[in-house]
ROROGU-129879 format. One record per residue (C-alpha): residue number from 1; residue in three letters; y, x, z. Coordinates in Angstrom, 1 decimal. Layout:
N
+-----+-----+--------+--------+--------+
|   n | res |     yy |     xx |     zz |
+-----+-----+--------+--------+--------+
| NUM | Ala |      Y |      X |      Z |
...
+-----+-----+--------+--------+--------+
This chain:
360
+-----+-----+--------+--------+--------+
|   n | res |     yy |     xx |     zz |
+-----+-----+--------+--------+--------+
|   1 | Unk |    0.0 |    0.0 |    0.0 |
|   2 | Unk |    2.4 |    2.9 |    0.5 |
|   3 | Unk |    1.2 |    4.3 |   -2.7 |
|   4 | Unk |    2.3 |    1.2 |   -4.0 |
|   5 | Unk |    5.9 |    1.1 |   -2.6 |
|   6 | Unk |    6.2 |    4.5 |   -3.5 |
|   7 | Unk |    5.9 |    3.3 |   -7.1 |
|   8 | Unk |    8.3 |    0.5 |   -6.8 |
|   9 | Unk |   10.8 |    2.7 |   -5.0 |
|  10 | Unk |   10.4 |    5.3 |   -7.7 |
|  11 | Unk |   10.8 |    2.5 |  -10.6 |
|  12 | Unk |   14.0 |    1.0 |   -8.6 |
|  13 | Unk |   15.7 |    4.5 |   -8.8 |
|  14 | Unk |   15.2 |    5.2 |  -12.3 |
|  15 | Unk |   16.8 |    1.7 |  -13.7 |
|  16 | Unk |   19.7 |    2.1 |  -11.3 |
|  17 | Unk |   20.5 |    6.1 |  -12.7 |
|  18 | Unk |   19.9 |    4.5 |  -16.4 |
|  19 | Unk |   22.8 |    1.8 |  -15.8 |
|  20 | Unk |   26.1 |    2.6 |  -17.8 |
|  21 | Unk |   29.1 |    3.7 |  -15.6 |
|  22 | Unk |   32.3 |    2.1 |  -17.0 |
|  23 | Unk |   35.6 |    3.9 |  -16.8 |
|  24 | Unk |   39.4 |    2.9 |  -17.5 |
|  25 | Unk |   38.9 |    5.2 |  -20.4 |
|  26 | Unk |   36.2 |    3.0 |  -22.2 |
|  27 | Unk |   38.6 |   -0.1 |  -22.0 |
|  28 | Unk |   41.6 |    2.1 |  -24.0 |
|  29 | Unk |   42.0 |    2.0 |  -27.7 |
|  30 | Unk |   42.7 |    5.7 |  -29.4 |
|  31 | Unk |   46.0 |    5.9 |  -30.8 |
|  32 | Unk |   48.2 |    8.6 |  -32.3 |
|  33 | Unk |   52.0 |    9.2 |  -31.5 |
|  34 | Unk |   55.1 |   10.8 |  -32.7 |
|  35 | Unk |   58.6 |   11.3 |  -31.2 |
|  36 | Unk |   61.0 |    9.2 |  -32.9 |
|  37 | Unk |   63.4 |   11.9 |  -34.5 |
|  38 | Unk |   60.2 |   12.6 |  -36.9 |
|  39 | Unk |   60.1 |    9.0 |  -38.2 |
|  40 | Unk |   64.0 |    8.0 |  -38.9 |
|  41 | Unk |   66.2 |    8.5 |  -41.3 |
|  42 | Unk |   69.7 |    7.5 |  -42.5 |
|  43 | Unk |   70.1 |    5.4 |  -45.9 |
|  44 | Unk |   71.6 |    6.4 |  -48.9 |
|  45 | Unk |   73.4 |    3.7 |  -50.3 |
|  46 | Unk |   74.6 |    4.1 |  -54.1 |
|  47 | Unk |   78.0 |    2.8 |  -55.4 |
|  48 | Unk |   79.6 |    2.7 |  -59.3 |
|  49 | Unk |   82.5 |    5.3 |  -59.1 |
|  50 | Unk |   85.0 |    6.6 |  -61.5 |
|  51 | Unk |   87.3 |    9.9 |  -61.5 |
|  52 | Unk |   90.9 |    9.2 |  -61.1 |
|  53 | Unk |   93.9 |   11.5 |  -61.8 |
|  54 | Unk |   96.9 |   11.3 |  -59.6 |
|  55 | Unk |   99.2 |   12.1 |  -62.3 |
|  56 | Unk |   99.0 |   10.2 |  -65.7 |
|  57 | Unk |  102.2 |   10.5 |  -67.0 |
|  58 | Unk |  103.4 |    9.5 |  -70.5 |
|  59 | Unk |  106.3 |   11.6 |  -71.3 |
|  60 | Unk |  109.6 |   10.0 |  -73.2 |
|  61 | Unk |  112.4 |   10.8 |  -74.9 |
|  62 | Unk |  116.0 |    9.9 |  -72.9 |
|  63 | Unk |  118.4 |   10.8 |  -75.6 |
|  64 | Unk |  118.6 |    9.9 |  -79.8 |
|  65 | Unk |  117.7 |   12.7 |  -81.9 |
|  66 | Unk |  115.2 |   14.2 |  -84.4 |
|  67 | Unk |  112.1 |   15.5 |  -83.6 |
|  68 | Unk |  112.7 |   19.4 |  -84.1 |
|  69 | Unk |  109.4 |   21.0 |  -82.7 |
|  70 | Unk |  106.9 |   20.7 |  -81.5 |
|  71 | Unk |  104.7 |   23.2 |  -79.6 |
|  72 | Unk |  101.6 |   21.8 |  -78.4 |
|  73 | Unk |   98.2 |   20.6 |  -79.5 |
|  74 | Unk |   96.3 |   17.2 |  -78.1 |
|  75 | Unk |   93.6 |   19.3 |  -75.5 |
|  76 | Unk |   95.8 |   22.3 |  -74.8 |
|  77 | Unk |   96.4 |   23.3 |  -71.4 |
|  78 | Unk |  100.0 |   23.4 |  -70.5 |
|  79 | Unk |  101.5 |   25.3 |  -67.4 |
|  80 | Unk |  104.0 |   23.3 |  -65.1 |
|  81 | Unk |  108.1 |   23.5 |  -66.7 |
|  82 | Unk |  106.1 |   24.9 |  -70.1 |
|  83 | Unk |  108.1 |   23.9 |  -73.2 |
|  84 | Unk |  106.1 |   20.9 |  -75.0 |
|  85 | Unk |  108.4 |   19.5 |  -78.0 |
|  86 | Unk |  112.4 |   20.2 |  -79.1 |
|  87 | Unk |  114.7 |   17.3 |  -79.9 |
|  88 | Unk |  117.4 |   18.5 |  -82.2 |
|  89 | Unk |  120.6 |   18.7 |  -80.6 |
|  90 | Unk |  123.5 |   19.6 |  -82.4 |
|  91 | Unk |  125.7 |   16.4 |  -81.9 |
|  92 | Unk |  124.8 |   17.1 |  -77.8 |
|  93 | Unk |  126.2 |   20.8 |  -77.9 |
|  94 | Unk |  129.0 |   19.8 |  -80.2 |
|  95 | Unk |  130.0 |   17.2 |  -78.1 |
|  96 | Unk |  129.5 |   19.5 |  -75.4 |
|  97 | Unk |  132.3 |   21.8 |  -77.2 |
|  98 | Unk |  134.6 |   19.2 |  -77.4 |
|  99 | Unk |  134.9 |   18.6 |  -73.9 |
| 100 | Unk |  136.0 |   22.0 |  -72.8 |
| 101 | Unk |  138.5 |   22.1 |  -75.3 |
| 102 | Unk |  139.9 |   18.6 |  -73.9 |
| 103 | Unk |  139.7 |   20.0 |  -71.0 |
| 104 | Unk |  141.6 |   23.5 |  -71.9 |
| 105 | Unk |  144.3 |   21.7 |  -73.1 |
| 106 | Unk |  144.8 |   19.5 |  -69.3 |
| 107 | Unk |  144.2 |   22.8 |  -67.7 |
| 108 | Unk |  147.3 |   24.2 |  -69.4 |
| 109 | Unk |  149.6 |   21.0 |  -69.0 |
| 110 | Unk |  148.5 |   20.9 |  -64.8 |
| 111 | Unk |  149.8 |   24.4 |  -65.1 |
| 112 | Unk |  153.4 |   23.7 |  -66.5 |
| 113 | Unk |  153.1 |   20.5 |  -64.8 |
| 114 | Unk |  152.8 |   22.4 |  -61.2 |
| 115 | Unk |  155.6 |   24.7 |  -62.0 |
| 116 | Unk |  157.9 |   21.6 |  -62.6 |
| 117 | Unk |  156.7 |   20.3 |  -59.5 |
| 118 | Unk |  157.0 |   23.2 |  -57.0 |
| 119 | Unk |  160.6 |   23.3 |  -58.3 |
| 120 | Unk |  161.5 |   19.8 |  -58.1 |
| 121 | Unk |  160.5 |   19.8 |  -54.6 |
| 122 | Unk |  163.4 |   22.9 |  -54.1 |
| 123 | Unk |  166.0 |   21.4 |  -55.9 |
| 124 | Unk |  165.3 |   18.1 |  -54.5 |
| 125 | Unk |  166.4 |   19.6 |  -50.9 |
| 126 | Unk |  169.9 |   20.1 |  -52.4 |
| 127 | Unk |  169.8 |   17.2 |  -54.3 |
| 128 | Unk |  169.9 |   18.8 |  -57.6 |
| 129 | Unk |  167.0 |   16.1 |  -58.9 |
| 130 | Unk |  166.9 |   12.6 |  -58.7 |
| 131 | Unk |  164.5 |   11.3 |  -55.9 |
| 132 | Unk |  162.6 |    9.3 |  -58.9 |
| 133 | Unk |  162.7 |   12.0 |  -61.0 |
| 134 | Unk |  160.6 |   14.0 |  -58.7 |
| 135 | Unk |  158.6 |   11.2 |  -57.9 |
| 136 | Unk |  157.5 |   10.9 |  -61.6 |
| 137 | Unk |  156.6 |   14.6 |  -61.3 |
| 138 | Unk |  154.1 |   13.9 |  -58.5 |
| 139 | Unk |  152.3 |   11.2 |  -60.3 |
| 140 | Unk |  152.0 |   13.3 |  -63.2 |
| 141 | Unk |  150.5 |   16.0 |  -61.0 |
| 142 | Unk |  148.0 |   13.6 |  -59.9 |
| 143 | Unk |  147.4 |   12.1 |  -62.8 |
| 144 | Unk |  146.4 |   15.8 |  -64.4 |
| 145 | Unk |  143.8 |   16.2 |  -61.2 |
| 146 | Unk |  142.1 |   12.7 |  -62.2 |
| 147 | Unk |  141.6 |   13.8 |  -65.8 |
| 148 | Unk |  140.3 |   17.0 |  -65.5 |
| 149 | Unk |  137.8 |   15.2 |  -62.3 |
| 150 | Unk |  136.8 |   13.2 |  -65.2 |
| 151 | Unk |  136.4 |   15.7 |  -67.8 |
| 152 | Unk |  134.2 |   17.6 |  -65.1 |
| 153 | Unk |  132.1 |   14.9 |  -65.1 |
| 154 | Unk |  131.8 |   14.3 |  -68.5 |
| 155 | Unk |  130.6 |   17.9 |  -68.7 |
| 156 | Unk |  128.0 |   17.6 |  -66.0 |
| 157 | Unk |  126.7 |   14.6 |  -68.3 |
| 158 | Unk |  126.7 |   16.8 |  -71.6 |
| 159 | Unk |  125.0 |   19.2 |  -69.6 |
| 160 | Unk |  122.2 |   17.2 |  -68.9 |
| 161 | Unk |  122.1 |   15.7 |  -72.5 |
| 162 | Unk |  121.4 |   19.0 |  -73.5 |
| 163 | Unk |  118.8 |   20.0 |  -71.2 |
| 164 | Unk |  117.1 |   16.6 |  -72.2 |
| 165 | Unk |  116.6 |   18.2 |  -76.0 |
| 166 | Unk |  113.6 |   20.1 |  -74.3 |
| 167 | Unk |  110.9 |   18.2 |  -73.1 |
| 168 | Unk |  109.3 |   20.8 |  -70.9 |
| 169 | Unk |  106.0 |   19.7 |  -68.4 |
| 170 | Unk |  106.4 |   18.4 |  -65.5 |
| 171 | Unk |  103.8 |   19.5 |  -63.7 |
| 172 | Unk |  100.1 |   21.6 |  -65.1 |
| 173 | Unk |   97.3 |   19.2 |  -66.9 |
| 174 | Unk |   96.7 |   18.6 |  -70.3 |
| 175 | Unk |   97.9 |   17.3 |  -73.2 |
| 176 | Unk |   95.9 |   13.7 |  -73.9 |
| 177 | Unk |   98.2 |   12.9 |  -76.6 |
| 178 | Unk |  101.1 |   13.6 |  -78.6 |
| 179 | Unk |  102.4 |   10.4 |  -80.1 |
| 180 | Unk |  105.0 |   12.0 |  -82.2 |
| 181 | Unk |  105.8 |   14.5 |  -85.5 |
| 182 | Unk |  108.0 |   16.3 |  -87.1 |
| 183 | Unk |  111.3 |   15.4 |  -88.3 |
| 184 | Unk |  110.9 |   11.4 |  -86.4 |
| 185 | Unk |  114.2 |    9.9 |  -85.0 |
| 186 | Unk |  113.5 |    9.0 |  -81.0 |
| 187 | Unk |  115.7 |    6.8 |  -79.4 |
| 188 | Unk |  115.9 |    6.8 |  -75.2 |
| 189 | Unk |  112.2 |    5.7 |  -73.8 |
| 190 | Unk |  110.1 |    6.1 |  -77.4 |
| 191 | Unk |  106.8 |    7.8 |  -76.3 |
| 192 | Unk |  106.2 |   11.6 |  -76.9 |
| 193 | Unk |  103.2 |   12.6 |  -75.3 |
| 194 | Unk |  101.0 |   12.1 |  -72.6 |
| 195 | Unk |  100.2 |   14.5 |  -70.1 |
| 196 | Unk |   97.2 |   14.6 |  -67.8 |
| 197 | Unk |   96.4 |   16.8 |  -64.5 |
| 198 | Unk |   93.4 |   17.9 |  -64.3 |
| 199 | Unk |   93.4 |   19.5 |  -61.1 |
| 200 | Unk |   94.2 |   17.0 |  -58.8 |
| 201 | Unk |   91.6 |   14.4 |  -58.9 |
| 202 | Unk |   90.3 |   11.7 |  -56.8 |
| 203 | Unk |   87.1 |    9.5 |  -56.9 |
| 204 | Unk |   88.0 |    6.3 |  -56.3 |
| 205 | Unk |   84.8 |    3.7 |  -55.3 |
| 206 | Unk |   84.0 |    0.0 |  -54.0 |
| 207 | Unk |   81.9 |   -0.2 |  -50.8 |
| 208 | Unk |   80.6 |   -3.6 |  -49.3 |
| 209 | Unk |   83.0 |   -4.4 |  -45.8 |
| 210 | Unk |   79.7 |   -5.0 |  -44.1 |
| 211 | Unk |   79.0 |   -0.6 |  -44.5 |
| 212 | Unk |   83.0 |    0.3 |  -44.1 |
| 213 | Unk |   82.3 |    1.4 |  -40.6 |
| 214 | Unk |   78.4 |    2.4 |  -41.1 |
| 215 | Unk |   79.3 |    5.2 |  -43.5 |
| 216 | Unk |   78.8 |    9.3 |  -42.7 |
| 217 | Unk |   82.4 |   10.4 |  -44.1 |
| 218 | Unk |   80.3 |   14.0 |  -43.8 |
| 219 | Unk |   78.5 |   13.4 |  -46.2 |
| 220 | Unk |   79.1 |   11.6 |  -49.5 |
| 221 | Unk |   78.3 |   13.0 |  -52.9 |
| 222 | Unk |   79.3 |   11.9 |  -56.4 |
| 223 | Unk |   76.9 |   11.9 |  -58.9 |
| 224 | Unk |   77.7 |   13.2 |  -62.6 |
| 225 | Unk |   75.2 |   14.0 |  -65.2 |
| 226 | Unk |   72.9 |   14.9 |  -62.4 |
| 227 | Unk |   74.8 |   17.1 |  -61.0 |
| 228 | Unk |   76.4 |   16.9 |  -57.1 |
| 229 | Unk |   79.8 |   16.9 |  -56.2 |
| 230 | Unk |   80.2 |   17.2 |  -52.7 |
| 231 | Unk |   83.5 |   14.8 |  -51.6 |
| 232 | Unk |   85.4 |   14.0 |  -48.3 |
| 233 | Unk |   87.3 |   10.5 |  -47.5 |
| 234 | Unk |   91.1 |   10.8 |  -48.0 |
| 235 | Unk |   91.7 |    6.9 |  -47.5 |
| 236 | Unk |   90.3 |    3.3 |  -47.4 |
| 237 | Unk |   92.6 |    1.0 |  -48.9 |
| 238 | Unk |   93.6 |   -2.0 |  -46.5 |
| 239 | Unk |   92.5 |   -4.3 |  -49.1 |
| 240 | Unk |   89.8 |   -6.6 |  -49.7 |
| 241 | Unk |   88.5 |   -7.7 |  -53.0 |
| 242 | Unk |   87.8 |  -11.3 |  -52.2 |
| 243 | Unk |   85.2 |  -12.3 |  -54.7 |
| 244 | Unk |   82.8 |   -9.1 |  -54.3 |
| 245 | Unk |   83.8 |   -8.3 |  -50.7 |
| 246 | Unk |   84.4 |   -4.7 |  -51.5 |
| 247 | Unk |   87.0 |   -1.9 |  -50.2 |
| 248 | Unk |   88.5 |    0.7 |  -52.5 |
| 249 | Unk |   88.1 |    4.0 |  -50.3 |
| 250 | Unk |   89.4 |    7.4 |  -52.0 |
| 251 | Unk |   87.4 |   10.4 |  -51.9 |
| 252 | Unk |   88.5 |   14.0 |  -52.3 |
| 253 | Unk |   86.6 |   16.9 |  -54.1 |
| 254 | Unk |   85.6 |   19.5 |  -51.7 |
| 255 | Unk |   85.1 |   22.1 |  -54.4 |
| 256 | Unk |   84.0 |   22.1 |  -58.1 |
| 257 | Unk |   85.8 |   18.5 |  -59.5 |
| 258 | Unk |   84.7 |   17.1 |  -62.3 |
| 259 | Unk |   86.9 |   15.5 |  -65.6 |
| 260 | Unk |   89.3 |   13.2 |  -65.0 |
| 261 | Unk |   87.8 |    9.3 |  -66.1 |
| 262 | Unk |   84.3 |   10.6 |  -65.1 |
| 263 | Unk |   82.5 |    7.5 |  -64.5 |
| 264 | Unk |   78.8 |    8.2 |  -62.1 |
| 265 | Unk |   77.4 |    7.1 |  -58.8 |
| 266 | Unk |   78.2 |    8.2 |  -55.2 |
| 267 | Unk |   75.9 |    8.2 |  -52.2 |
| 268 | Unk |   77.0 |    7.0 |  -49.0 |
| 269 | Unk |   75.0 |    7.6 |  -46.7 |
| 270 | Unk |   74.9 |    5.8 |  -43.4 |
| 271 | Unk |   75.4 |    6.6 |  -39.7 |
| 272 | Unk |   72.8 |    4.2 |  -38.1 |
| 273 | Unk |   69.3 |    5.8 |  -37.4 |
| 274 | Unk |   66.5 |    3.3 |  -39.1 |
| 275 | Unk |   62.9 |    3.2 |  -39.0 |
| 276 | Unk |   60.9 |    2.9 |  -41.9 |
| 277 | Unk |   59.4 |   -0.6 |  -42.5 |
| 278 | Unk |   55.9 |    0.8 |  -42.4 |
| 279 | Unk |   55.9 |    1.4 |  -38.4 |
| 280 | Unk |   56.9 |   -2.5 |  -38.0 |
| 281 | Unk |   54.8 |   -4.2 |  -36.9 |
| 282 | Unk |   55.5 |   -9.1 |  -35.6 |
| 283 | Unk |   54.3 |  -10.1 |  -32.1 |
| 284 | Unk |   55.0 |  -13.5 |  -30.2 |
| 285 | Unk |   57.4 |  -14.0 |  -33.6 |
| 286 | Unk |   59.3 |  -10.8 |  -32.7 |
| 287 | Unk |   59.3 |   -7.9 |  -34.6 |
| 288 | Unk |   59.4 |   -4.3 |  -33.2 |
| 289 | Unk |   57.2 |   -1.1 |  -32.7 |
| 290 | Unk |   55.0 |    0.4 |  -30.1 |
| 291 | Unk |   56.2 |    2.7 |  -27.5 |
| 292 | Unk |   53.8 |    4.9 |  -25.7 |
| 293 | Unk |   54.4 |    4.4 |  -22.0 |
| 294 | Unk |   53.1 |    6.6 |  -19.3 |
| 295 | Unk |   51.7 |    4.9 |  -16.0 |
| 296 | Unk |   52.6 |    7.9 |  -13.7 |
| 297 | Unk |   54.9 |   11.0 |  -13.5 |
| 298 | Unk |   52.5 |   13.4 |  -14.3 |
| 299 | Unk |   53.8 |   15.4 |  -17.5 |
| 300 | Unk |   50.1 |   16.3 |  -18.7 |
| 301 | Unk |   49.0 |   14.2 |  -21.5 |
| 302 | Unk |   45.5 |   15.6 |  -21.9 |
| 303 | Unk |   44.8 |   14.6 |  -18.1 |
| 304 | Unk |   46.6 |   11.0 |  -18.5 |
| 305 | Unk |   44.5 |   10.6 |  -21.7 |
| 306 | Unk |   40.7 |   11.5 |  -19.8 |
| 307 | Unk |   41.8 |    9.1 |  -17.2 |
| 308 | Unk |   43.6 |    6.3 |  -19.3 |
| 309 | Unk |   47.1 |    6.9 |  -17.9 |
| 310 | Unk |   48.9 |    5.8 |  -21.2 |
| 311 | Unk |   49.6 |    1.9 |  -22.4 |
| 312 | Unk |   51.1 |    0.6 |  -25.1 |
| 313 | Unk |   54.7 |   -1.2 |  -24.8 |
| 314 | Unk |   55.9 |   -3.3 |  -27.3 |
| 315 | Unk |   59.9 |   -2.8 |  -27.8 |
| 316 | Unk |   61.2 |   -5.6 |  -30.2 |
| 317 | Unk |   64.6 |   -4.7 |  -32.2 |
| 318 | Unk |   67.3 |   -7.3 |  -32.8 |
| 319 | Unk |   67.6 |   -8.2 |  -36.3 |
| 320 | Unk |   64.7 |   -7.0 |  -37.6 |
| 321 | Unk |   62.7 |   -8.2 |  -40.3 |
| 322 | Unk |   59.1 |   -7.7 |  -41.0 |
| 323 | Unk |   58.9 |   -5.2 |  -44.8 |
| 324 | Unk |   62.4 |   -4.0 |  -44.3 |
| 325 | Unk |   63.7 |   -0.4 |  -42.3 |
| 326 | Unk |   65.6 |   -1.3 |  -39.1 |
| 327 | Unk |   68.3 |    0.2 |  -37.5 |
| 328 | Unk |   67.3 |    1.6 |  -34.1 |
| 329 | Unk |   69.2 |    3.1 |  -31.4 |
| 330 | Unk |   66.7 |    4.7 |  -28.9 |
| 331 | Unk |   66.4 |    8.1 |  -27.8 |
| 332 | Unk |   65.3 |   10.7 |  -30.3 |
| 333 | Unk |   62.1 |   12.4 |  -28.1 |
| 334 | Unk |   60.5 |    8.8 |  -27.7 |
| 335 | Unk |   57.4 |    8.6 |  -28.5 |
| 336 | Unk |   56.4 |    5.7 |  -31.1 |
| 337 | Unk |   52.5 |    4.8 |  -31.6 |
| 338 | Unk |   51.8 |    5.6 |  -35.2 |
| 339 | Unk |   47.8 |    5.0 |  -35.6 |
| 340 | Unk |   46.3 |    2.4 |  -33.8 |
| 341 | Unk |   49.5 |    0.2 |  -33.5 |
| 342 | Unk |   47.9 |   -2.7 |  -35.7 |
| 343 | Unk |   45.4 |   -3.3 |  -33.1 |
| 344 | Unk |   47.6 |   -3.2 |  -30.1 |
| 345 | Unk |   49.1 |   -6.0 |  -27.4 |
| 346 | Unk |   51.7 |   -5.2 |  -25.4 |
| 347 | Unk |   50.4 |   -3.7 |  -21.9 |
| 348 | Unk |   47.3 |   -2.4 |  -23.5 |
| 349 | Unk |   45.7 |    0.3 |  -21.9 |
| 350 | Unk |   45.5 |    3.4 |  -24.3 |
| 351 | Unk |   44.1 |    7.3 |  -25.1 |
| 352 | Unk |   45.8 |    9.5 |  -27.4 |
| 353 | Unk |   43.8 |   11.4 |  -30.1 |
| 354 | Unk |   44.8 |   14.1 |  -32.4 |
| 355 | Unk |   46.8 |   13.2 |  -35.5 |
| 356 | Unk |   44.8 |   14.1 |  -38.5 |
| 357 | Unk |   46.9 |   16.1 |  -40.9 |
| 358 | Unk |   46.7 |   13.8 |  -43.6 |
| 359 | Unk |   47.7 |   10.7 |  -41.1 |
| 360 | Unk |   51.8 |   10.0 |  -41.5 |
+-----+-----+--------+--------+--------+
């Protein structure tokens, strides 16, 4: 009979060391993580833009006159004050001639006239002249000064007649057209030329109000024949297109510019981080991503994984929409469960694994 208990004892032991032993480790699902700052990025949003010069000017004639030469060529480069095209200007200079000989002549009567004067005004004291007669002497004085005042300024006019014959640049660019040709009568405002710069350009673009105060200022680009021209904001127009919804905002070239009228694309690029679509993932009609959360302060993962220290926390974000990146706003180093997250509920107990090099 002990024999027999001995048995049973012996058959008793071995079913209890054959039962399974269940862990908080068996009840965990395997996931892979990654810190945030590997997983967002910043959109690039792309916007029609055109080059704009911020001098176009179309340069006129202000006087009559013939066309007398002209030294330029549509394309040519042209320095700033460079000669471009020479009215004829004869009449102007005679004109000009005729004025200092007008003047001459007062010159010479103020002079006798200011003799006559200086003595009147002895004689007068011993009343060897009339009262009137000196009077009329005074006037005349005066009346010399306000001739010769005027024929100054007809001078200074004549002067700047002349100096209209030669249309000169006002500033550097290039000639876009010359609307003019030899031996043509201009009058005051006809057309001459028109005259481009080419080194102070602009690009101007229309951005959407709802991305005004999203954008990276740092770092915009225009696009132009696939080539990159770094820019920098110079201004936002306070004014909104209506229809559309837009902004015009002006960008400055930081280096190389382009030709003026350049039409191509810029990218803005935004300051929100987002998270790729892909890492979305709709719970209790919320959509979000999981967070890998730690259940005690111990720093050692490897440990917190053997025991099944980690659980999954699902962290919704406002405004998203399940297929489309969302903007986030958490800190860079948290870690987001990559692998794994399909099959999660929030408060799930879980073990990390390593991320297989292929896995993204």
């Amino acid at each position: 009979m002990i024999k027999t208990m001995c048995i049973g004892l012996l058959i008793i032991l071995n079913l209890l060391c054959n039962v399974p032993v269940f862990s908080a480790k068996d009840n965990t699902i395997p996931v892979t993580v990654k810190p945030l700052e590997q997983l967002v990025f910043h959109p690039v949003k792309k916007a029609p833009a055109q080059v704009v010069t911020l001098q176009n000017s179309l340069l006129s004639s202000e006087i009559s006159a013939l066309v007398d030469k002209i030294y330029v060529q549509i394309g040519e480069r042209v320095e700033k004050y460079q000669l471009l095209i020479s009215l004829e200007c004869d009449d102007y200079e005679l004109n000009y001639q005729q004025i200092i000989s007008e003047k001459n002549v007062l010159l010479a009567e103020r002079q006798f006239t200011d003799y006559q004067f200086e003595r009147s005004k002895k004689l007068i004291k011993s009343n060897s002249v009339s009262k009137e007669a000196h009077k009329r002497l005074s006037t005349k004085v005066a009346k010399n000064s306000a001739q010769i005042q005027l024929l100054n300024n007809k001078l200074k006019q004549s002067e700047k007649n002349i100096s209209r014959c030669q249309i000169k640049a006002p500033f550097s660019g290039v000639i876009a057209e010359r609307l003019v040709h030899l031996g043509e009568h201009v009058s005051p405002h006809t057309p001459l030329a028109r005259l481009i710069d080419t080194e102070n350009l602009e690009v101007e673009v229309q951005v959407p109000i709802v991305l005004i105060d999203n954008i990276d200022y740092s770092s915009l680009n225009f696009i132009y024949r696939n080539k990159q021209y770094p820019l920098k904001i110079r201004a936002i127009i306070p004014s909104i297109e209506t229809r559309a919804r837009h902004q015009k905002v002006r960008l400055s070239f930081l280096s190389e510019k382009t030709l003026p009228d350049a039409y191509g694309i810029v990218e803005i690029t935004l300051r929100a981080m987002h998270i790729p679509a892909n890492y979305l993932v709709s719970r209790n009609s919320q959509t979000g991503i999981f967070l890998l959360k730690k259940l005690n302060n111990t720093e050692n993962h490897i440990n917190e994984a053997e025991e099944g220290l980690f659980k999954a926390q699902f962290y919704p974000i406002d405004n998203a929409l399940t297929g489309r990146a969302a903007i986030i706003d958490l800190p860079l180093n948290t870690e987001v469960i990559i692998s794994g997250r399909n099959a999660l509920s929030d408060g799930q107990h879980v073990s990390l694994k390593k991320i297989d090099s292929k896995e993204k």
